[in-house]
ChimeraX commands (.cxc) that place a marker at each C-alpha (Angstrom):
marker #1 position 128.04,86.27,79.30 radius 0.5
marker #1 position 127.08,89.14,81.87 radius 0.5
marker #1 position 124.03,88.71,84.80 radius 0.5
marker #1 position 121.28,90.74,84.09 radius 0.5
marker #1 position 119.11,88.45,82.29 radius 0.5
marker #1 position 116.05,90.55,80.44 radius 0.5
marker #1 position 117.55,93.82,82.17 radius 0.5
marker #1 position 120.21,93.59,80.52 radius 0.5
marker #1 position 119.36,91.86,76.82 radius 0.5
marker #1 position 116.18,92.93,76.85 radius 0.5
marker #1 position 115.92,96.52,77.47 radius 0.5
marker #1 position 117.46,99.05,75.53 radius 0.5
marker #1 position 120.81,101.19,76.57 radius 0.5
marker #1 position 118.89,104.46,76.94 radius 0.5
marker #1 position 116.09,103.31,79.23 radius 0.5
marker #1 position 118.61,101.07,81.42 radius 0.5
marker #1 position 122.22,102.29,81.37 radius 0.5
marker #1 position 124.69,99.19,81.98 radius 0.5
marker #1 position 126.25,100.86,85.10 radius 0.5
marker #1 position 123.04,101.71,86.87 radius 0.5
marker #1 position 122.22,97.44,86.52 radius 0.5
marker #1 position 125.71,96.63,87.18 radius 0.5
marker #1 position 126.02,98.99,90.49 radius 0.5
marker #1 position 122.27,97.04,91.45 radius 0.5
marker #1 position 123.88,93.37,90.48 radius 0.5
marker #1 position 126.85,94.25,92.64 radius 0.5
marker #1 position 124.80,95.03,95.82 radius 0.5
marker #1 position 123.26,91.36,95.26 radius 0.5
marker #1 position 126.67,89.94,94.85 radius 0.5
marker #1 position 128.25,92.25,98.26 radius 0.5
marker #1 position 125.38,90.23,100.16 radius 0.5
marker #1 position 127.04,86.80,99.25 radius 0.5
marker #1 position 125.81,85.92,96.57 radius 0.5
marker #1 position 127.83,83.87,93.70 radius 0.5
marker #1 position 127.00,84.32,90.45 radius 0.5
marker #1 position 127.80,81.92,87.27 radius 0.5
marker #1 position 127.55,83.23,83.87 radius 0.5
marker #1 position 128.06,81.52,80.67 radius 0.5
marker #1 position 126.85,78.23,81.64 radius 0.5
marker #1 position 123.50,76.61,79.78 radius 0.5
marker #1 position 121.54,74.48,82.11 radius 0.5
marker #1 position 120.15,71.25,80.25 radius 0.5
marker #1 position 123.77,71.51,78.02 radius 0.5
marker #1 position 126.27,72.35,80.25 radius 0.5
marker #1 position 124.96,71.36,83.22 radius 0.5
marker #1 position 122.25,69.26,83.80 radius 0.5
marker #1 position 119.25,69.98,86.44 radius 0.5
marker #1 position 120.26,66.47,87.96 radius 0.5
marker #1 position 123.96,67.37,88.65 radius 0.5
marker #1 position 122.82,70.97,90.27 radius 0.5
marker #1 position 120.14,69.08,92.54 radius 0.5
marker #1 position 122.86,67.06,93.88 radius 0.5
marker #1 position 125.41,69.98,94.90 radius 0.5
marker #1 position 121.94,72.27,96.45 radius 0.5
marker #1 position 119.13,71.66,98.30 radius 0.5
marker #1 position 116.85,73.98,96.23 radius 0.5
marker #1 position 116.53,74.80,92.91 radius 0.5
marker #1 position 114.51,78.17,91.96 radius 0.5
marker #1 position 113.88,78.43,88.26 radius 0.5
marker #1 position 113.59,82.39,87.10 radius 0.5
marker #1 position 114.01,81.58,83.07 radius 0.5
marker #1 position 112.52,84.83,81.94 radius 0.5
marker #1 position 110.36,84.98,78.82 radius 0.5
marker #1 position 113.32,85.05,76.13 radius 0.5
marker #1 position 111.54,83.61,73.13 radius 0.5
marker #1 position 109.89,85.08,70.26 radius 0.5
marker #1 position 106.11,84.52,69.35 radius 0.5
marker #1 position 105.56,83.88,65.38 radius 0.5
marker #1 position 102.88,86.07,63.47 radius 0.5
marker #1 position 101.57,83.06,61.64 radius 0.5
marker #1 position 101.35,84.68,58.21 radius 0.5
marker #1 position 102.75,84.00,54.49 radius 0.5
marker #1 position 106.83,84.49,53.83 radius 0.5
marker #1 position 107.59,84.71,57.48 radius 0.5
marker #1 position 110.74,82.80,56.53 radius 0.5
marker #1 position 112.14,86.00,54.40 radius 0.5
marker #1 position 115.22,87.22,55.30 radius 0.5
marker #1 position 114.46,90.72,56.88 radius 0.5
marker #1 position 112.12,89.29,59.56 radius 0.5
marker #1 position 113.24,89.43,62.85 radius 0.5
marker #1 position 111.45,88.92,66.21 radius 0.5
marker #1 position 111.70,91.79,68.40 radius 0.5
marker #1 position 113.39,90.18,71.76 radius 0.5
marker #1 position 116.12,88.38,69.20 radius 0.5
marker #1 position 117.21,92.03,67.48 radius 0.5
marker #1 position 117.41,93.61,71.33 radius 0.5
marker #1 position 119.23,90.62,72.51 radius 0.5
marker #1 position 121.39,91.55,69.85 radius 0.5
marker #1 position 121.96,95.10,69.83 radius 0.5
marker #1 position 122.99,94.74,73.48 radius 0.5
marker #1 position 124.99,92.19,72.80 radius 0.5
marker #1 position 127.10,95.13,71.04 radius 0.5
marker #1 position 126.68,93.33,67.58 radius 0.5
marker #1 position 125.42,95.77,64.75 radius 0.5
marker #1 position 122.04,94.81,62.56 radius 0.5
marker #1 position 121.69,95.79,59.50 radius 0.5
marker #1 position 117.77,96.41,58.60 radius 0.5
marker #1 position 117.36,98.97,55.95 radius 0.5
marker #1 position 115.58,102.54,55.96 radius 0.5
marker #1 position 111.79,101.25,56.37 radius 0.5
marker #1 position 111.14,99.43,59.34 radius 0.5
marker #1 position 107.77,98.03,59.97 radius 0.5
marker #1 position 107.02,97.08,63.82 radius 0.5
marker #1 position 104.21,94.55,64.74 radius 0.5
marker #1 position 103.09,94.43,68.10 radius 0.5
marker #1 position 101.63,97.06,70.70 radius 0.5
marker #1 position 103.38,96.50,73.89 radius 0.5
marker #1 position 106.68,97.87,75.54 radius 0.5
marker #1 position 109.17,95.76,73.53 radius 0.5
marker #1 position 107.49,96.75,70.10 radius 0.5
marker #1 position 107.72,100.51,71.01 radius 0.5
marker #1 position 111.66,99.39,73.10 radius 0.5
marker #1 position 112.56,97.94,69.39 radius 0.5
marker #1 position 111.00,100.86,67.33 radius 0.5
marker #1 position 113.03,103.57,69.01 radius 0.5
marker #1 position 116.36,101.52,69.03 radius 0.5
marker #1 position 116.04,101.02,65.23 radius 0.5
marker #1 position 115.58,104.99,65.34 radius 0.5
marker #1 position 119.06,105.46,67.43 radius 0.5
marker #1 position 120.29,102.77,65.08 radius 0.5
marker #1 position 119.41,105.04,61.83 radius 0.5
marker #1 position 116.16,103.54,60.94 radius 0.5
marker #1 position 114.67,106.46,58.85 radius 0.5
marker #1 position 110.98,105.29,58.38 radius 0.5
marker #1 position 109.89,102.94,61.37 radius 0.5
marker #1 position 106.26,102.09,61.41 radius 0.5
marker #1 position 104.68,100.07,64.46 radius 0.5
marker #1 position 101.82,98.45,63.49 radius 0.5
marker #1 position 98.89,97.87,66.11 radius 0.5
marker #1 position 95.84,95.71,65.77 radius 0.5
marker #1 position 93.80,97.93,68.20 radius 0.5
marker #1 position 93.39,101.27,69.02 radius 0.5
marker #1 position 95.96,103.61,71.22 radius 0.5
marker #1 position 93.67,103.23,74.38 radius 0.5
marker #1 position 94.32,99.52,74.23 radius 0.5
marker #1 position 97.97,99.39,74.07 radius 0.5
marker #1 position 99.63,97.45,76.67 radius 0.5
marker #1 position 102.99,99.62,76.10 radius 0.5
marker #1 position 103.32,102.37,78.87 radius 0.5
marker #1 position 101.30,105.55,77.69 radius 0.5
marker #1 position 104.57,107.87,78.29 radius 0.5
marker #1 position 106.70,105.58,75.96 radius 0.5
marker #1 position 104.42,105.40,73.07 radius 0.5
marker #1 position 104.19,109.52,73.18 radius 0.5
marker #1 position 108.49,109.50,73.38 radius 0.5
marker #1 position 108.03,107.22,70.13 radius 0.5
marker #1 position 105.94,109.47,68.48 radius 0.5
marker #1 position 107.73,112.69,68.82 radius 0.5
marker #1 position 111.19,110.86,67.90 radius 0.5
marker #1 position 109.00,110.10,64.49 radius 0.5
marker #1 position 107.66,106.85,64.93 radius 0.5
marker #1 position 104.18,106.32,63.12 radius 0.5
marker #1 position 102.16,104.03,64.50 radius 0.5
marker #1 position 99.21,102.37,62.54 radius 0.5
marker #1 position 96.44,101.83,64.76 radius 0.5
marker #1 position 93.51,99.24,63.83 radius 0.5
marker #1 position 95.66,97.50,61.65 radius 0.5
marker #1 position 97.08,93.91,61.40 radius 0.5
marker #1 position 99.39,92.19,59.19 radius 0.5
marker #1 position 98.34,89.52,56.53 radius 0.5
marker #1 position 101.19,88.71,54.35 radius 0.5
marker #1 position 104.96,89.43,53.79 radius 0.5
marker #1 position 105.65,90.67,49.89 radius 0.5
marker #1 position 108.78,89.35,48.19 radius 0.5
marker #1 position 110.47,91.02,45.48 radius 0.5
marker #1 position 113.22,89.65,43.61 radius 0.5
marker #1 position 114.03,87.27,46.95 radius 0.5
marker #1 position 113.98,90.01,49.18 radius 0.5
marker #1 position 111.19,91.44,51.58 radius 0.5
marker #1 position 109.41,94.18,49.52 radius 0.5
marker #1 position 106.28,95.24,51.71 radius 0.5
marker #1 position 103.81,93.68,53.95 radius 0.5
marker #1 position 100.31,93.87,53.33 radius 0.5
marker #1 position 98.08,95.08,56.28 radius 0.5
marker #1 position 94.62,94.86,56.69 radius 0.5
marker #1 position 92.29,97.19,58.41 radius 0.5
marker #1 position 89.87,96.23,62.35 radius 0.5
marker #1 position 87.51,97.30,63.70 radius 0.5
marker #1 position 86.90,96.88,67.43 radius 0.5
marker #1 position 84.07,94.23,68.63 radius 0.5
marker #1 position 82.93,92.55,71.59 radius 0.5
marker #1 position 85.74,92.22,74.84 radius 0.5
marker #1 position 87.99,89.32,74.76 radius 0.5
marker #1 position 88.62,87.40,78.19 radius 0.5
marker #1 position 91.09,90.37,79.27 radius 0.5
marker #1 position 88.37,92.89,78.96 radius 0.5
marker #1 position 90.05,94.58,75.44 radius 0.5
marker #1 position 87.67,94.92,72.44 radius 0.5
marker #1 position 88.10,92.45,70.27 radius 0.5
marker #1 position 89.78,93.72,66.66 radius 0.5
marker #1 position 87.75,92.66,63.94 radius 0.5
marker #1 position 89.01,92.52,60.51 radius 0.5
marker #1 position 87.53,94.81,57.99 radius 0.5
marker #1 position 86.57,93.28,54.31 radius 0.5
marker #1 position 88.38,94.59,51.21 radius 0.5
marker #1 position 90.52,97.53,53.37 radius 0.5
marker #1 position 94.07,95.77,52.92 radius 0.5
marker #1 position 97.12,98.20,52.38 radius 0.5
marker #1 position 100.56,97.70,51.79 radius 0.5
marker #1 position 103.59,99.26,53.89 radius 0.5
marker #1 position 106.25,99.37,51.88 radius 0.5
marker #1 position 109.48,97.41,53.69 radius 0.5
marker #1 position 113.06,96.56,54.13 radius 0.5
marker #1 position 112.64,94.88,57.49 radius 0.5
marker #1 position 110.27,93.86,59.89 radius 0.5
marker #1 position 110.52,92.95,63.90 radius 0.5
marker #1 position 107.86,90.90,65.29 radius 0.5
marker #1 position 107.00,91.96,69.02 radius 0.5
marker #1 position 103.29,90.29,69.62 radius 0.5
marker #1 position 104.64,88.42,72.88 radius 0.5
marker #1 position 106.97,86.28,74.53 radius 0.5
marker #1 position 107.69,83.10,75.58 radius 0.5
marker #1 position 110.00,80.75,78.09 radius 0.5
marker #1 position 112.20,78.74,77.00 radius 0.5
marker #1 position 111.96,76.29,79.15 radius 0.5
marker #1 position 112.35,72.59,76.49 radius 0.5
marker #1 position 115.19,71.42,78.60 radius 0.5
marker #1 position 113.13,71.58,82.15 radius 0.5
marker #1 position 111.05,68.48,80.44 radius 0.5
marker #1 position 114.00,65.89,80.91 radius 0.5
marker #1 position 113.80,67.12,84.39 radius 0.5
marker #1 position 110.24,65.70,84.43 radius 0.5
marker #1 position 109.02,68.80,85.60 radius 0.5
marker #1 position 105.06,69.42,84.21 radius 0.5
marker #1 position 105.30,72.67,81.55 radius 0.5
marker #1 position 102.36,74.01,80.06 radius 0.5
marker #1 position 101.85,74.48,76.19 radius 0.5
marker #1 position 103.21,77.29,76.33 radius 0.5
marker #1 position 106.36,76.58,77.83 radius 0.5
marker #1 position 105.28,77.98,81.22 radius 0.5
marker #1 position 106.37,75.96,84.45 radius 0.5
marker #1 position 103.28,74.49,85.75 radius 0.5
marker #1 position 103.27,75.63,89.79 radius 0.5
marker #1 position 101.08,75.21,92.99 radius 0.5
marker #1 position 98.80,78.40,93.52 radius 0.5
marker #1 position 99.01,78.31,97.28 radius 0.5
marker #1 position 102.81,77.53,97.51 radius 0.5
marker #1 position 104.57,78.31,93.72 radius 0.5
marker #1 position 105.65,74.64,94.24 radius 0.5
marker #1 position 105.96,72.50,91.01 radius 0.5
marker #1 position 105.26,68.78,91.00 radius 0.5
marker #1 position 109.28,67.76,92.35 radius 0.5
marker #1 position 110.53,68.16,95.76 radius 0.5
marker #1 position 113.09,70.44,96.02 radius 0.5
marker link #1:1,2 radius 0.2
marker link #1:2,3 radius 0.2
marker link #1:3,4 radius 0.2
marker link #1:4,5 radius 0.2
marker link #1:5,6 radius 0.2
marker link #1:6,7 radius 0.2
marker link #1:7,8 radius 0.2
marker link #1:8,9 radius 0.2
marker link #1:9,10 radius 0.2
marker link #1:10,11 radius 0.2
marker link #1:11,12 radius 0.2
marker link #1:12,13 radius 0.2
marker link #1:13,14 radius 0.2
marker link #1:14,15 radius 0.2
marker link #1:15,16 radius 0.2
marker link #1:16,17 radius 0.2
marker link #1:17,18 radius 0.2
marker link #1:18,19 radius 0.2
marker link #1:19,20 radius 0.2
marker link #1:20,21 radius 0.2
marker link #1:21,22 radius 0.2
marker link #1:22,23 radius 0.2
marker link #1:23,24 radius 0.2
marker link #1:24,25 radius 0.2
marker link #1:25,26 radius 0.2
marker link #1:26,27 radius 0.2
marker link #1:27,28 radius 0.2
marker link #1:28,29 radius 0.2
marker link #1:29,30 radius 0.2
marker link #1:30,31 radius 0.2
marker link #1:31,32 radius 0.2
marker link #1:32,33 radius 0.2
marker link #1:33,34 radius 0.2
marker link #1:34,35 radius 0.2
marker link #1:35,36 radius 0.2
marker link #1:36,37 radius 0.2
marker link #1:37,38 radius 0.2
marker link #1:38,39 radius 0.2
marker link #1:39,40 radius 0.2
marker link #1:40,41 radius 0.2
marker link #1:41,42 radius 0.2
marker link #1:42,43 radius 0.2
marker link #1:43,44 radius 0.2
marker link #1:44,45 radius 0.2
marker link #1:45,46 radius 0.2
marker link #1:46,47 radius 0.2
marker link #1:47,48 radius 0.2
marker link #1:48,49 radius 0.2
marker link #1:49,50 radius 0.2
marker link #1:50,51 radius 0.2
marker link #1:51,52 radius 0.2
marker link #1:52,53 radius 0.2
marker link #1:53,54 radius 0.2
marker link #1:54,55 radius 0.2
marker link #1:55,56 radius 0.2
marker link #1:56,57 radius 0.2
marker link #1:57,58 radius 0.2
marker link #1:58,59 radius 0.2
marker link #1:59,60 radius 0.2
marker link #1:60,61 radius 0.2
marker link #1:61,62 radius 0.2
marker link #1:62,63 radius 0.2
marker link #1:63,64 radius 0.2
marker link #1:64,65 radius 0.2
marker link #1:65,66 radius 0.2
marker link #1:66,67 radius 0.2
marker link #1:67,68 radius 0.2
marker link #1:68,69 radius 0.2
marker link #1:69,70 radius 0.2
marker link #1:70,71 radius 0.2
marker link #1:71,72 radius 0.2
marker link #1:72,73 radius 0.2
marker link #1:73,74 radius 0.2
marker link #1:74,75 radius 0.2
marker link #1:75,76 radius 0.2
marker link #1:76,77 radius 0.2
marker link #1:77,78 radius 0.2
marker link #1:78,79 radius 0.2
marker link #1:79,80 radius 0.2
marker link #1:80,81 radius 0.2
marker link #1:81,82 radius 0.2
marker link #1:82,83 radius 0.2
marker link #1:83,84 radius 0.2
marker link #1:84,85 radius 0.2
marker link #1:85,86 radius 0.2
marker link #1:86,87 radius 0.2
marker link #1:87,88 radius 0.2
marker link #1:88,89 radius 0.2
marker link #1:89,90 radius 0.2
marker link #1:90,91 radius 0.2
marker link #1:91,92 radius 0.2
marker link #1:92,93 radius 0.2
marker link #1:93,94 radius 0.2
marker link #1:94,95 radius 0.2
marker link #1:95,96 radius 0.2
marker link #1:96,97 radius 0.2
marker link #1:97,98 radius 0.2
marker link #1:98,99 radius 0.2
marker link #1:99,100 radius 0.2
marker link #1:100,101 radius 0.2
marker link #1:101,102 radius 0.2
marker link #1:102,103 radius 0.2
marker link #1:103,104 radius 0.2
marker link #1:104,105 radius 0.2
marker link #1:105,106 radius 0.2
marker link #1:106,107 radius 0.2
marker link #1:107,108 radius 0.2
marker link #1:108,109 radius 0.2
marker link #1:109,110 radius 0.2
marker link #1:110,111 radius 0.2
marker link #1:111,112 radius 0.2
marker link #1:112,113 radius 0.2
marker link #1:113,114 radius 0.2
marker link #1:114,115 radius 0.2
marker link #1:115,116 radius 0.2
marker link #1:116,117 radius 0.2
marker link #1:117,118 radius 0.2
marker link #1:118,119 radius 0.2
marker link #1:119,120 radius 0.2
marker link #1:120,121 radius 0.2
marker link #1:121,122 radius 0.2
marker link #1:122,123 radius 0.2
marker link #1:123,124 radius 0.2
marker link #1:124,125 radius 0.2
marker link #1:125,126 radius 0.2
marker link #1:126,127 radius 0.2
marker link #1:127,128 radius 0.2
marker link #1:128,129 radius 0.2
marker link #1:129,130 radius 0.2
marker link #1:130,131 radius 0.2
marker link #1:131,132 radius 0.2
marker link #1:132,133 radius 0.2
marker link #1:133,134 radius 0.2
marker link #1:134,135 radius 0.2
marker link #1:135,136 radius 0.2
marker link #1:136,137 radius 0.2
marker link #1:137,138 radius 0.2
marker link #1:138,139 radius 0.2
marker link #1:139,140 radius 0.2
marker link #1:140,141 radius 0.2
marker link #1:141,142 radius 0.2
marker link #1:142,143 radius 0.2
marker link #1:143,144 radius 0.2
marker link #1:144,145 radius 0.2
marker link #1:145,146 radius 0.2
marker link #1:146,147 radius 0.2
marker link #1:147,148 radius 0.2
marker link #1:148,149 radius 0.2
marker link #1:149,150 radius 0.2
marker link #1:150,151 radius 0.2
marker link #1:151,152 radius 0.2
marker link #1:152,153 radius 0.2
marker link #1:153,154 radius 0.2
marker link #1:154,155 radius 0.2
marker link #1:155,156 radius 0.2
marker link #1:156,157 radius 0.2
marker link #1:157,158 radius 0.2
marker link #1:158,159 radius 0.2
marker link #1:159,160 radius 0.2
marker link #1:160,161 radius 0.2
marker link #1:161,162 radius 0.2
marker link #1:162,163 radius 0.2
marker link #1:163,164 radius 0.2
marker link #1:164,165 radius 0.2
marker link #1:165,166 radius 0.2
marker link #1:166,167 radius 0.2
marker link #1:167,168 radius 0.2
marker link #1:168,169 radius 0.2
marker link #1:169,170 radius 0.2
marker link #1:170,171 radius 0.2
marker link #1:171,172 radius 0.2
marker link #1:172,173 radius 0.2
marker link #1:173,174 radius 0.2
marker link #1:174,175 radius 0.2
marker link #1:175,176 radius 0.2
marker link #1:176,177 radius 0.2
marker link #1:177,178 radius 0.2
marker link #1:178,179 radius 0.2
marker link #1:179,180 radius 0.2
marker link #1:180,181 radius 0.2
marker link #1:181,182 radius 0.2
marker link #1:182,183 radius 0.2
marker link #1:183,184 radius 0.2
marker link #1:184,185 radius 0.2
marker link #1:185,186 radius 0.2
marker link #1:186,187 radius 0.2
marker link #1:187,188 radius 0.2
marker link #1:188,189 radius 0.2
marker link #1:189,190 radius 0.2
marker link #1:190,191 radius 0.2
marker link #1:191,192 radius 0.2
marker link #1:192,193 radius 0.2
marker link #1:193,194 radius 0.2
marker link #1:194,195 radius 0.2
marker link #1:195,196 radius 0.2
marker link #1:196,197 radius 0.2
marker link #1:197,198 radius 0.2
marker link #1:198,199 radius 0.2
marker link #1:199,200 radius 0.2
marker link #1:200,201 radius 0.2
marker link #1:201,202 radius 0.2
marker link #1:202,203 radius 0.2
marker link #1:203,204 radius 0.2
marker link #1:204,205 radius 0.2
marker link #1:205,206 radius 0.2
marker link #1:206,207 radius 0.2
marker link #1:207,208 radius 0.2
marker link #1:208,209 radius 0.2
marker link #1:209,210 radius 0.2
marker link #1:210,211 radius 0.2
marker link #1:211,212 radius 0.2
marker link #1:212,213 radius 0.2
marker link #1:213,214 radius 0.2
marker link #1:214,215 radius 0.2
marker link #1:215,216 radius 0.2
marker link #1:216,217 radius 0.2
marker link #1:217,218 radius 0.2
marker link #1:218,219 radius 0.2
marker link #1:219,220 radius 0.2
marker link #1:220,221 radius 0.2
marker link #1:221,222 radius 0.2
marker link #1:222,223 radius 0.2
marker link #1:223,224 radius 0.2
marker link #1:224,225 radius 0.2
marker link #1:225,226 radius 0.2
marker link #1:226,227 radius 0.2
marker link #1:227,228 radius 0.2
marker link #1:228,229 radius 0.2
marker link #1:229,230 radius 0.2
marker link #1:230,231 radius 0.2
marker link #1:231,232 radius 0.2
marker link #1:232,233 radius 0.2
marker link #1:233,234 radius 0.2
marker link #1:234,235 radius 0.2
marker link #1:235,236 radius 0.2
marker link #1:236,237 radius 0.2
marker link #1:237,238 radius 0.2
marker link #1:238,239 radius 0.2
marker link #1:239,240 radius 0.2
marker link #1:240,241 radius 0.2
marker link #1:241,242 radius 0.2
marker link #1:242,243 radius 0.2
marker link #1:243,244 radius 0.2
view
């Protein structure tokens, strides 16, 4: 509904305010620039029609999709992926997740999500991290603003399975790593440890491990996407394979 894209939906209130983005958006706009909100390419409109009325296209979609953990009862209700509840929260719709809120992920939306659910009134948020706090991709500054607004973070630690209780998310079982040989971005690689599983008792969990385009509709386009929904692009000119 508003420009802004991630800036707006996908950061948090406190670390953007909305009039510091919309005074930047309206220097943009004071240059000349038109902007059209509201309007889903692929539904809406199609790439086709917009070719015809310009004589470039530049595609900036953003990385607005959720990654899955891969792991038993994902389906509960209770489980949440992390850029869905801040979409939602700046949306200005209320969510309701509980007291205990577990957090799985390590980077800047996972700690973005566990302090929201604080302002929100989350009482017990736990983010849960596969590695150790030297690996975190998060910015070092946020994850110490987490801690001292009481987040606990569980450190060599990754999820196996979501419990159910009575139809309703109960807990999710954790199990311990240990850190091995570097992966191909230079991190150690966590290892799991046999027989260490725990359980963190929950009424909600957000999944933050990573984001993805959404990009399905560019397809019909025949532009070439990768598998994971990346645009695929020249390296010398950030071309993709059509004209234009």
């Amino acid at each position: 509904p508003e420009p802004g894209g991630m800036l707006r939906y996908g950061i948090p209130e406190y670390r953007l305010p909305k009039e510091v983005l919309d005074t930047e958006i309206g220097y943009i706009q004071k240059l000349g620039v038109d902007i059209k909100t509201g309007i889903r390419v692929g539904k809406d409109k199609s790439l086709d029609e917009i070719k015809k009325d310009y004589q470039a296209i530049f595609i900036a979609l953003g990385a607005h999709g959720g990654i899955r953990l891969g792991i038993q009862r994902e389906e509960l209700p209770g489980v949440m992926e992390g850029i869905t509840y801040l979409r939602t929260i700046n949306l200005g719709k209320k969510v309701k997740l509980g007291k205990k809120i577990a957090i799985v992920g390590g980077g800047n939306t996972a700690i973005d999500c566990a302090r929201a659910v604080r302002r929100s009134g989350g009482k017990e948020v736990t983010i849960i991290y596969r590695r150790s706090k030297v690996e975190m991709p998060a910015l070092a500054e946020d994850v110490e603003h987490a801690e001292r607004e009481g987040v606990k973070i569980e450190f060599l630690a990754a999820p196996k399975r979501l419990i159910e209780e009575n139809g309703r998310l109960s807990g999710i079982e954790c199990i311990r790593m240990k850190l091995g040989a570097p992966d191909t971005s230079g991190r150690s690689t966590p290892v799991p440890v046999t027989g260490s599983e725990f359980i963190v008792p929950v009424d909600a969990v957000i999944t933050a491990i990573g984001q993805v385009p959404q990009s399905e509709f560019v397809k019909e386009f025949g532009l070439n996407v990768s598998r994971n929904g990346v645009i695929e692009v020249s390296s010398a000119t950030t071309k993709t394979n059509i004209t234009g």
